[in-house]
N, C-alpha and C positions, 0 to 999 in steps of 0.2 A: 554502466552508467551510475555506477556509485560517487565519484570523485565530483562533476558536476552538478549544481552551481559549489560547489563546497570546494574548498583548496584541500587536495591529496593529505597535507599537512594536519586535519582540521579535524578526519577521524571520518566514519564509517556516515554517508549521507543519507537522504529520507528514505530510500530504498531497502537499505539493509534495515531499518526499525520496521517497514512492512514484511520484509523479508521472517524478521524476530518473530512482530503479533503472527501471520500464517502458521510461523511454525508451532507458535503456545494453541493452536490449534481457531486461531480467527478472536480469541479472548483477550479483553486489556486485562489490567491490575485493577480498574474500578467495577467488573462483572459483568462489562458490557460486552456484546460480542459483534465483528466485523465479517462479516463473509462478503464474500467476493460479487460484486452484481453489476453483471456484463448487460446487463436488460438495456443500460441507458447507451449503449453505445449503436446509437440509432443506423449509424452511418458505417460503413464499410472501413473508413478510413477516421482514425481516431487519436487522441494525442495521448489514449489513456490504453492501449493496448492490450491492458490485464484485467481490464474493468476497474470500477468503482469499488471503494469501498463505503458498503451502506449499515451505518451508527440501529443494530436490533438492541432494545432494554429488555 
């Protein structure tokens, strides 16, 4: 699911820059840090399958 909505052409989509931050271990470049929070995914069935990512300072 990298190529969509982005043309193949266009270069690596919003998946792989999550894919990036997880692997710098959930940390941007400005010190903030992202971990993964499945909490909001109330519902069995969800358009966000991997959870959220929730903005910790």
């Amino acid at each position: 699911m990298n190529g969509p909505p982005v043309l193949p052409s266009f270069g690596p989509g919003p998946w792989a820059a999550v894919e990036k931050l997880m692997a710098a271990g959930g940390r941007s470049e400005g010190g903030a840090t992202f971990p993964i929070d499945r909490t909001r995914a109330l519902l069995f069935s969800s358009m966000h399958p991997s959870g959220y990512l929730k903005r910790v300072k």
